[in-house]
MARTIKOL-441177 format. One record per residue (C-alpha): residue number from 0; x, y, z. Coordinates in pm, 1 decimal. Each point is the difference from the previous one (the first is absolute). Example, Ala and Ser with C-alpha at 12.3 -4.5 7.8 and 13.67 -1.06 7.14 Angstrom:
! residues 2
+------+----------+----------+----------+
! resi !        X !        Y !        Z !
+------+----------+----------+----------+
!    0 !   1230.0 !   -450.0 !    780.0 !
!    1 !    137.0 !    344.0 !    -66.0 !
+------+----------+----------+----------+
END
This chain:
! residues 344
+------+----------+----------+----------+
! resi !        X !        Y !        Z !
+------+----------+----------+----------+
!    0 !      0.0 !      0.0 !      0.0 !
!    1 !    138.1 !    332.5 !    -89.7 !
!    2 !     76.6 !    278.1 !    235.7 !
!    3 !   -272.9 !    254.0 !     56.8 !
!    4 !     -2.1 !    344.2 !    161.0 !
!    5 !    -52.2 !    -42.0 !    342.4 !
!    6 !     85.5 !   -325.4 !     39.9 !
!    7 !    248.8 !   -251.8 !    134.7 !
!    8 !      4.5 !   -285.6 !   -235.2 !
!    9 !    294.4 !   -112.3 !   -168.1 !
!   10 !      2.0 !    -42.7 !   -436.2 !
!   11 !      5.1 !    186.8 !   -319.0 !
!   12 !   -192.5 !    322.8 !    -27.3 !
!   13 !   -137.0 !     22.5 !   -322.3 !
!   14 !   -116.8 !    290.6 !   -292.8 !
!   15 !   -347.3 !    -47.5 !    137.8 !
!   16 !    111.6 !     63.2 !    362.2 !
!   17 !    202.2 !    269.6 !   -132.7 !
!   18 !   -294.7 !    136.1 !   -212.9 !
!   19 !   -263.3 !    -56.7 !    320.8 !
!   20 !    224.2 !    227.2 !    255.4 !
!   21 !     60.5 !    244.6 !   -232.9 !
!   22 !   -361.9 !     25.7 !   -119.3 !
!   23 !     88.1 !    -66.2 !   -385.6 !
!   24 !    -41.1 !   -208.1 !   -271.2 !
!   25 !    234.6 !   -258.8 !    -42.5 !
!   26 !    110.9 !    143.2 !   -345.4 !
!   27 !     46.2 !    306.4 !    193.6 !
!   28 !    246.5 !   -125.1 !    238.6 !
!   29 !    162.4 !   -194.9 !   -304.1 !
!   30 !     28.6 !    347.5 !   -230.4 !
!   31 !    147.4 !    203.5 !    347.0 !
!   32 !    288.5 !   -274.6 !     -6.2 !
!   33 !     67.4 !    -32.3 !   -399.4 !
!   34 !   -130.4 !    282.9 !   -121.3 !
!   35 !     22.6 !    306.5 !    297.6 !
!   36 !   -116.2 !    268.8 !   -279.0 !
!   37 !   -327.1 !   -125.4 !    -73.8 !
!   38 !   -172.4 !    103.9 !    294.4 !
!   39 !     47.7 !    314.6 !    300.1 !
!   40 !    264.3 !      8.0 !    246.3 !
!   41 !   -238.8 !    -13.5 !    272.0 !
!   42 !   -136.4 !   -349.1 !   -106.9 !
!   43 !    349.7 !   -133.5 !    -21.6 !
!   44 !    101.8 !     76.3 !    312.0 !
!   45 !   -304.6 !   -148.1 !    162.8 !
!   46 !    122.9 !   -327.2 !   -212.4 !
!   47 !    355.2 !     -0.6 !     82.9 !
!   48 !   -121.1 !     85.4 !    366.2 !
!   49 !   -185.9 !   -342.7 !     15.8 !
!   50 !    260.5 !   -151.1 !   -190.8 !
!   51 !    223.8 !     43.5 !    264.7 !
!   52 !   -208.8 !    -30.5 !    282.3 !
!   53 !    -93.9 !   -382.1 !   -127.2 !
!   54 !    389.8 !    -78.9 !    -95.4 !
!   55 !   -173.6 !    -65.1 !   -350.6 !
!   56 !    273.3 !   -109.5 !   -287.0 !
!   57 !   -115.4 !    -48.5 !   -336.1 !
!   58 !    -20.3 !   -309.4 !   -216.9 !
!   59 !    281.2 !    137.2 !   -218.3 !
!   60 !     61.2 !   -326.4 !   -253.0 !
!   61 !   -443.2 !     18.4 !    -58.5 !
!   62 !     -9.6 !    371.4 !    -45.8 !
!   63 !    283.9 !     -2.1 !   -255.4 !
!   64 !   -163.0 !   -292.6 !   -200.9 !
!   65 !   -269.3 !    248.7 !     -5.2 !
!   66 !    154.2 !    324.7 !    -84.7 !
!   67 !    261.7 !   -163.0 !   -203.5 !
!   68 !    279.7 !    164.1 !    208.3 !
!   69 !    206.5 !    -61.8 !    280.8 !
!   70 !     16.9 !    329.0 !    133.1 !
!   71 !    389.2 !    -46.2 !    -35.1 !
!   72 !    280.1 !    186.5 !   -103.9 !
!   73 !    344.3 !   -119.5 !    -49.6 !
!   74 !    307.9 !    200.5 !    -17.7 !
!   75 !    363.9 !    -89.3 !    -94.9 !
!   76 !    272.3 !    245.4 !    159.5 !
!   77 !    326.2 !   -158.3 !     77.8 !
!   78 !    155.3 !    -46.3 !    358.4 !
!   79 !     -5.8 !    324.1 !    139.4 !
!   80 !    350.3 !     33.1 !    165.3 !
!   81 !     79.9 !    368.0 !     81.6 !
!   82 !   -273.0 !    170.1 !   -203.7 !
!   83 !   -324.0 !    187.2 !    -34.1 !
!   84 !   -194.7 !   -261.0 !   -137.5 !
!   85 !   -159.3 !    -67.0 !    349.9 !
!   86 !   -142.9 !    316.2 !      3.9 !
!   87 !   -139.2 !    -57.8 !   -375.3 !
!   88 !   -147.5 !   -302.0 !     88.5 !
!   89 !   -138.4 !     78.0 !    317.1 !
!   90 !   -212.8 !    270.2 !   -208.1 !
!   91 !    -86.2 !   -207.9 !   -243.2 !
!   92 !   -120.5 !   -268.0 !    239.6 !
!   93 !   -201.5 !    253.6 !    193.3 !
!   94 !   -213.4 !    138.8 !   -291.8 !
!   95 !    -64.7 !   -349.8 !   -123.7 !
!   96 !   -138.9 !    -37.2 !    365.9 !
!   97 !   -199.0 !    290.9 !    -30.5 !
!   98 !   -196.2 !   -124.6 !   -278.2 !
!   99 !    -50.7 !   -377.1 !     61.3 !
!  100 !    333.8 !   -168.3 !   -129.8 !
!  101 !    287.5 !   -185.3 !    161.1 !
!  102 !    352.7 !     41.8 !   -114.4 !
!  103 !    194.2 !   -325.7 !    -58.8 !
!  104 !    376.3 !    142.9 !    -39.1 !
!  105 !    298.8 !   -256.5 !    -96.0 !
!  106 !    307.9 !    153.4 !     65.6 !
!  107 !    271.9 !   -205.2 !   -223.0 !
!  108 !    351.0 !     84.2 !     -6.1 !
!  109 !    155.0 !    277.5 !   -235.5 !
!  110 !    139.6 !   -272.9 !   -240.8 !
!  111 !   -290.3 !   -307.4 !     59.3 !
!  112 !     25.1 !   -201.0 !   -311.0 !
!  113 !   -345.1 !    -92.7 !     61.2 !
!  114 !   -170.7 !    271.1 !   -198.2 !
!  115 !   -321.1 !    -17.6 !   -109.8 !
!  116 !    -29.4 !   -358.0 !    213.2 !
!  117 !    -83.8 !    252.7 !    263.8 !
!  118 !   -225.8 !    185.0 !   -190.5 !
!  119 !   -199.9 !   -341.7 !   -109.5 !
!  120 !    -19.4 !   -111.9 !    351.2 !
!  121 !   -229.4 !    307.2 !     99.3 !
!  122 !   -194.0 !    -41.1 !   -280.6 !
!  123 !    -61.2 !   -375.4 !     92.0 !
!  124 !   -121.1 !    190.1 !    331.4 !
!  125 !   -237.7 !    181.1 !   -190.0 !
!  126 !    124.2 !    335.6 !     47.1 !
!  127 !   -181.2 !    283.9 !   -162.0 !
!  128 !    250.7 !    227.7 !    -81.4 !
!  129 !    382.9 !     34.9 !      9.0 !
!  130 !    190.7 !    266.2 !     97.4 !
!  131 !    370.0 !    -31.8 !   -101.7 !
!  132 !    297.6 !    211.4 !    123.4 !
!  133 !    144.9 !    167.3 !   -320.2 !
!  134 !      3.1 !    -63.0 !   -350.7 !
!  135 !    264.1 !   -216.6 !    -82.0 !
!  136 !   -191.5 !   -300.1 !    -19.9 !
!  137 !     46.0 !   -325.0 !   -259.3 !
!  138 !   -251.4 !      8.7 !   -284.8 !
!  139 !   -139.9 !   -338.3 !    172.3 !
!  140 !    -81.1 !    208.8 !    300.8 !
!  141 !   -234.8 !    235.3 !   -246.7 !
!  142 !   -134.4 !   -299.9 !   -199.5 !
!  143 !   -101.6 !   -178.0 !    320.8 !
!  144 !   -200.2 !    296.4 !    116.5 !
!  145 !   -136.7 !     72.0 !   -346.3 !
!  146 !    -82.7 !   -363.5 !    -47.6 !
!  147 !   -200.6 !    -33.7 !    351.4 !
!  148 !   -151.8 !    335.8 !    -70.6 !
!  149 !    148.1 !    137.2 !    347.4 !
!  150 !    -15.5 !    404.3 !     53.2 !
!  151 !    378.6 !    103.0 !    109.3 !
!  152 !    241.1 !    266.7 !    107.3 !
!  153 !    337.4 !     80.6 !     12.0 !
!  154 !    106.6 !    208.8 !    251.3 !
!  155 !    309.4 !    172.9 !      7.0 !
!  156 !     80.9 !    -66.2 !   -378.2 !
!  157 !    173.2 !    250.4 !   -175.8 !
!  158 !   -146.4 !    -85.7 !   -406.7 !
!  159 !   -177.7 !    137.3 !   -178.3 !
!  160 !   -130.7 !   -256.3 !   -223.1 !
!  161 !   -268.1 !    -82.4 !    273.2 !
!  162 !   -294.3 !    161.9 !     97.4 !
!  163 !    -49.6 !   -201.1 !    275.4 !
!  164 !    281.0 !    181.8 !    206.6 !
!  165 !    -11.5 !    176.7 !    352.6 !
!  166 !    320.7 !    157.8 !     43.5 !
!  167 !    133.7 !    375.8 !    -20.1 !
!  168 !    255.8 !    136.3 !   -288.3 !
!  169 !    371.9 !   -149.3 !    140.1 !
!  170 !    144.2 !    364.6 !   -228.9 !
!  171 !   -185.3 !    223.7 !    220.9 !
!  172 !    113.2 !   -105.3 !    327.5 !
!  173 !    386.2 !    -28.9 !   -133.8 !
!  174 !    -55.2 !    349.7 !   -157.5 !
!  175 !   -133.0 !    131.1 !    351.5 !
!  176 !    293.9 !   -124.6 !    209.3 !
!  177 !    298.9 !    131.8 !   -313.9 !
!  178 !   -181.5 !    318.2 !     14.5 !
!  179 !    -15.7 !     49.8 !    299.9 !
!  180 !    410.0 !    -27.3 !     17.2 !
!  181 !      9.2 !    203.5 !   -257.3 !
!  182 !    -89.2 !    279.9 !    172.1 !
!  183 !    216.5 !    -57.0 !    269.6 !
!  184 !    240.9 !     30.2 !   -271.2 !
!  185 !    147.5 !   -352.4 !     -1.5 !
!  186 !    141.3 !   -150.7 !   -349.4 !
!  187 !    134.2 !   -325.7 !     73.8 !
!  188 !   -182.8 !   -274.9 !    216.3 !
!  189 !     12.3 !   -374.2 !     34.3 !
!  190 !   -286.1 !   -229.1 !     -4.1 !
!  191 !     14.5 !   -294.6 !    251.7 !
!  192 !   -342.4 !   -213.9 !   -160.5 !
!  193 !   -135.5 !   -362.6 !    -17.7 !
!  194 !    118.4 !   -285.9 !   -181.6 !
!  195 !   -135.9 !     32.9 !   -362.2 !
!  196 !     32.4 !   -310.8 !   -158.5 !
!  197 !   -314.9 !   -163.5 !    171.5 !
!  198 !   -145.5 !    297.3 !    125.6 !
!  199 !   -252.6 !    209.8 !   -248.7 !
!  200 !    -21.0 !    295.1 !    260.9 !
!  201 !    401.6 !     38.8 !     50.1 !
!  202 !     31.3 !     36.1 !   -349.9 !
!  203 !   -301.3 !    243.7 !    -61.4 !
!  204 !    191.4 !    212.7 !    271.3 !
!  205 !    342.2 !    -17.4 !    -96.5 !
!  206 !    -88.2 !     72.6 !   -405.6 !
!  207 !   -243.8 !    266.2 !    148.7 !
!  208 !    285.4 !    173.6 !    217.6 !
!  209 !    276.8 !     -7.3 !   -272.3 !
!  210 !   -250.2 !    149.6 !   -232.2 !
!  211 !    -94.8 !    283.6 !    269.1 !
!  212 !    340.3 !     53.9 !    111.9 !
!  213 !    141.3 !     63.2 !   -405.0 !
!  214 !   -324.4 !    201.3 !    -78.0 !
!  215 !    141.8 !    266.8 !    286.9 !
!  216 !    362.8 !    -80.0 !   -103.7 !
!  217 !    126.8 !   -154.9 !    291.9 !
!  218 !    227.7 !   -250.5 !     36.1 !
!  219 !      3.0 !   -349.7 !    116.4 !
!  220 !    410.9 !    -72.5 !     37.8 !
!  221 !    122.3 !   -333.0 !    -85.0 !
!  222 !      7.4 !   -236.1 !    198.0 !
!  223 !   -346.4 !    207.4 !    212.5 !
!  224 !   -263.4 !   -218.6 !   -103.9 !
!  225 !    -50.7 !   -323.4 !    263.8 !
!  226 !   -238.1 !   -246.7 !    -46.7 !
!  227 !    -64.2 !   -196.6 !    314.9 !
!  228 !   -266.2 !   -240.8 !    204.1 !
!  229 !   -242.7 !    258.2 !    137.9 !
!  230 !     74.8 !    -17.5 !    440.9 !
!  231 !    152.2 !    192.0 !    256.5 !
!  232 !    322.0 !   -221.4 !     42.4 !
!  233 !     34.8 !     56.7 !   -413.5 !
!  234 !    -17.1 !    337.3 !    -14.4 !
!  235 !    243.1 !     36.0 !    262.1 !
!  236 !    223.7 !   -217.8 !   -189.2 !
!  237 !    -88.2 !    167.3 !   -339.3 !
!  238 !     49.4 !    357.3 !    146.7 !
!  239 !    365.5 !   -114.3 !    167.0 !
!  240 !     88.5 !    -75.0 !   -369.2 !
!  241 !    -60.9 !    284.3 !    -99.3 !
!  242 !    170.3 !    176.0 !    265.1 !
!  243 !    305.3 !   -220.7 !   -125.1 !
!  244 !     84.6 !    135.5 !   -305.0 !
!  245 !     67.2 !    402.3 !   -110.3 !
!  246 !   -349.5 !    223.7 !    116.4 !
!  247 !    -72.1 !    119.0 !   -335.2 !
!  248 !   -341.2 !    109.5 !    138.0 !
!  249 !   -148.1 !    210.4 !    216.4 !
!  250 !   -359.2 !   -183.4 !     37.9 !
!  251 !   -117.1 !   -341.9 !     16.2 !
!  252 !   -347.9 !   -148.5 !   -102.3 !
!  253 !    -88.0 !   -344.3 !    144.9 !
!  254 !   -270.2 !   -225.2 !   -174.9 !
!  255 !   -198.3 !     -2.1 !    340.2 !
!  256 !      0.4 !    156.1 !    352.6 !
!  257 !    139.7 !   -371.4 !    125.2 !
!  258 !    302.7 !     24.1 !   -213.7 !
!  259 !     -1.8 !    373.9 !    116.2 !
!  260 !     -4.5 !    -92.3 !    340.1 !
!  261 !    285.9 !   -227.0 !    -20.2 !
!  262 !    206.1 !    282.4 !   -215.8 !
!  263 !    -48.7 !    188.7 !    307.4 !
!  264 !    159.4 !   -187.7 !    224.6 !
!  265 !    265.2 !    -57.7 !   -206.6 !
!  266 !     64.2 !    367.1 !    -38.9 !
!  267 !    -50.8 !     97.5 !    377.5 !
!  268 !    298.9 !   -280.2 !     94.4 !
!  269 !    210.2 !    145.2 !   -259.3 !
!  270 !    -45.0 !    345.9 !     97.2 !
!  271 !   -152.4 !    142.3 !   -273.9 !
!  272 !   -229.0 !    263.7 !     89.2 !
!  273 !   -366.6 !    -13.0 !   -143.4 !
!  274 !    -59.6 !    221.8 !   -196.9 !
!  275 !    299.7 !    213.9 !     82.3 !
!  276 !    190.9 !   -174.8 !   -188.2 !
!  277 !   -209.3 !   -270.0 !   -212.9 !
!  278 !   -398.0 !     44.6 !    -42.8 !
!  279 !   -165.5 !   -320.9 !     -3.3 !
!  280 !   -384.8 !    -38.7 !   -171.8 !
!  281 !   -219.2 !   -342.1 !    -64.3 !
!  282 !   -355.2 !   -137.0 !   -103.0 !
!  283 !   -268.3 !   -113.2 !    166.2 !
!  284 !    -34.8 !    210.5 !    315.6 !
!  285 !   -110.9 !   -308.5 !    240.4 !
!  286 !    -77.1 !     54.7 !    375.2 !
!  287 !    401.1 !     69.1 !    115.0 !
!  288 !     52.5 !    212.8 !   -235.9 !
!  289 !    -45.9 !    269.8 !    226.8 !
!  290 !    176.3 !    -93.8 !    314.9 !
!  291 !    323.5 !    -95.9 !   -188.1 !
!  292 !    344.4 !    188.9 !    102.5 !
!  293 !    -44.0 !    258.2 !   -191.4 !
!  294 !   -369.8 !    -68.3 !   -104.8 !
!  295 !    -67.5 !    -97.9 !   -370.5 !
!  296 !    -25.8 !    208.9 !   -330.4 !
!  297 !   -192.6 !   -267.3 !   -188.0 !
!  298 !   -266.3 !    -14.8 !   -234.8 !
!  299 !   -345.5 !    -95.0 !     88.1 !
!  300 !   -135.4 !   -291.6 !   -190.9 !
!  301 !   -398.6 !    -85.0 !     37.8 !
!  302 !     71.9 !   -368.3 !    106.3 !
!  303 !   -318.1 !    -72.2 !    185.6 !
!  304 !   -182.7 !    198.4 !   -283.9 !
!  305 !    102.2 !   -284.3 !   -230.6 !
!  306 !   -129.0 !   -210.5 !    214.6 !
!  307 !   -301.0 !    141.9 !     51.1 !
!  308 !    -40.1 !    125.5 !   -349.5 !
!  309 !     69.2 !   -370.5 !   -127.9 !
!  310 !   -286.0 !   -114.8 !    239.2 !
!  311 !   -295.0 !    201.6 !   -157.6 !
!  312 !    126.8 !    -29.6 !   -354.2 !
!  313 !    -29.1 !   -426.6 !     60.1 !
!  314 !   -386.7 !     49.0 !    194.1 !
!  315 !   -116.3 !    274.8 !   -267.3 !
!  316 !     91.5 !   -295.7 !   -279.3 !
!  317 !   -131.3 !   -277.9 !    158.0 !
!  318 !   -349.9 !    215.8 !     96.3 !
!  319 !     -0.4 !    104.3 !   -362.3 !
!  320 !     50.2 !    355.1 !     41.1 !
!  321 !    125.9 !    248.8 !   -266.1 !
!  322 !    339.5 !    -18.1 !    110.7 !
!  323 !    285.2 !    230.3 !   -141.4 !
!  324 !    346.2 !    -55.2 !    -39.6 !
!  325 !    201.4 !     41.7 !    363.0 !
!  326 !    166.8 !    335.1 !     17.9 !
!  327 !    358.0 !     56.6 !     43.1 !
!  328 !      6.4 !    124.1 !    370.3 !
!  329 !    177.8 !    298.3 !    107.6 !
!  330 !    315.2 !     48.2 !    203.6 !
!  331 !    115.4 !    269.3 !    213.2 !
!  332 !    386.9 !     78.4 !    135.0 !
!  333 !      4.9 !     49.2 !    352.0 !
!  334 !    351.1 !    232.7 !     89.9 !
!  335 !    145.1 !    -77.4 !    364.0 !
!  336 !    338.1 !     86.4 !    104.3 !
!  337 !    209.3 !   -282.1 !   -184.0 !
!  338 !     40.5 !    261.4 !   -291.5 !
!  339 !    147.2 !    315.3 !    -44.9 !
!  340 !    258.1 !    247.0 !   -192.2 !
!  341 !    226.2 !   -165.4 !   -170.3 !
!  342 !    337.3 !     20.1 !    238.7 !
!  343 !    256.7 !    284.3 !    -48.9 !
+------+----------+----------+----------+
END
C-alpha cells in the first residue's frame, strides 16, 4: 500500500496519491514534473510540495517509453586536472536541472583512444542530447550523432564551421590582454601556454596571441614562447626557464591564472619584482585570481555562461523551439596590480 498524507504506512506513493494531496489531476501532476511550463507556478509548487511530502519518485524507465525520452543528457569533457571545466560543468548541470534533465558527464583522459566508443555508450543509455567540449572531434563522433538524430553542443570550440558552438572569439580576449601592454608601453613579451598538439584551446590561444602581439608590433623573442601541461608546479617550472635564459622581455602572458600562479612563485623566489620589474597577465580570471601575490591581470572568460548557454540551446532543441545559432559570448579584462609601465 502506498504512502498517504497523514499516514504511517510503509510502500510506494503513487501519481494518484500525488495527484489526491495536491488536489490535481493526475496528468497535472505528470505535466508539473515533465513539462513545468504548461501550467502556473502556483500549481507546481503545490505538486512538488506533495511530491516531497510523500517521498514520491517517478517510474522513470515507464514514463520514457512514453515520452520517448530519457530525460538525459550526456556530456564528454576530459579529466579535469587543474582547470575551469568544473565550473562549466557545474553550470551546465544546473540548468539541465532546472528544466527536468540529468547530466550524465564521462570524463576520459586528454588522449583516450576510445573516441566515439564513449560517445556510443551514452547513446546506448538513451541520452537525449550531447554536449561535447570543443570542436575537434572525429567525423565518427558527428556521424554518430547525425545518425541517432541526437541534438548537440560543443562548448568551448573555437570553429567556425559549426553552428552548434557555445564559446566566445579566442582573438578578442588575446587582443584585450596585448593591448592592454601596449599601453603600458611594453614591446617584447613571452607567452608561457598549454601543450598544443592535443589540445584545440592551447592552440586557438597561442595562434590568437602571436597574431595580436604582431598586429601591435611587439615582439615575442626567441626562445619566449613555452608550451607546457597547464598546473601550478608547471608554470613554476615553465616560468624558471624562462628566467634561465637572457630577459628579452619585459611582460609575460600565461595561458591560465594556474600557470600564472605558479610563474609567480617562481618570480617572487628569484627576486624579481612584480610588476616592477616583469608584468605578468593570464586568462580565465577563476576564483584566486584575486588574492594572488600581486593579484591577477587576466582576462575574464564566460565559463559558466557556456555552460549555461549550452544547457538551453540542448532543451530549446529537444522542446522544438525556434532555436538560433549560440552566440559568441563576450569577455572582459579585469587590470589588478600584476601589470604596469614597462621598467626603466
Amino acid at each position: 500500500m502506498a504512502t498517504t498524507a497523514g499516514s504511517g504506512s510503509p510502500g510506494r506513493a503513487s501519481l494518484a496519491n500525488v495527484a489526491k494531496l495536491a488536489g490535481v489531476s493526475t496528468g497535472t501532476v505528470s505535466r508539473a514534473l515533465t513539462r513545468p511550463e504548461m501550467i502556473s507556478e502556483a500549481t507546481r509548487a503545490r505538486v512538488l510540495r506533495a511530491v516531497e511530502q510523500l517521498d514520491y519518485v517517478a517510474n522513470g524507465s515507464a514514463r520514457s517509453l512514453a515520452a520517448r525520452r530519457t530525460m538525459t543528457v550526456g556530456a564528454i569533457v576530459p579529466r579535469f586536472g587543474t582547470s575551469s571545466f568544473p565550473i562549466m560543468i557545474q553550470s551546465l548541470e544546473s540548468q539541465l536541472a532546472a528544466d527536468g534533465y540529468t547530466l550524465l558527464l564521462a570524463s576520459p583522459d586528454h588522449n583516450d583512444p576510445r573516441g566515439p566508443a564513449i560517445l556510443r555508450t551514452l547513446l546506448e543509455r538513451g541520452v537525449d542530447a550531447v554536449a561535447l567540449l570543443g570542436a575537434d572531434h572525429p567525423a565518427q563522433t558527428f556521424a554518430l550523432l547525425e545518425a541517432h538524430q541526437k541534438p548537440y553542443v560543443l562548448m568551448w570550440g573555437q570553429t567556425s564551421r559549426r553552428k552548434e558552438v557555445v564559446s566566445f572569439h579566442e582573438q578578442a580576449a588575446a587582443t584585450l590582454v596585448v593591448d592592454h601592454l601596449h599601453d603600458l608601453r611594453h614591446r617584447a613579451i613571452a607567452f608561457i601556454g598549454g601543450r598544443t598538439a592535443d589540445n584545440e584551446r592551447a592552440r586557438s590561444r597561442r595562434r590568437a596571441m602571436i597574431k595580436a602581439a604582431r598586429s601591435r608590433d611587439i615582439a615575442l623573442p626567441r626562445g619566449a614562447v613555452v608550451e607546457s601541461d597547464y598546473g601550478f608546479r608547471e608554470g613554476y617550472d615553465a616560468m624558471l626557464e624562462l628566467l634561465g635564459g637572457e630577459l628579452g622581455f619585459t611582460a609575460v602572458v600565461l595561458g591560465n591564472d594556474y600557470l600564472a600562479a605558479g610563474a609567480l612563485s617562481a618570480l617572487d623566489q628569484a627576486g624579481v619584482r612584480v610588476p616592477e620589474d616583469l608584468s605578468v597577465a593570464s586568462f580565465n580570471d577563476n576564483d584566486f585570481a584575486a588574492f594572488l601575490h600581486p593579484p591577477l591581470t587576466t582576462v575574464r572568460l564566460p565559463i559558466g555562461e557556456i555552460g549555461r548557454e549550452a544547457a538551453r540551446y540542448l532543451v530549446g532543441r529537444l522542446h522544438g523551439k525556434p532555436v538560433h545559432a549560440p552566440k559568441r559570448l563576450p569577455v572582459e579584462l579585469v587590470v589588478r596590480a600584476s601589470t604596469g609601465p614597462v621598467p626603466r
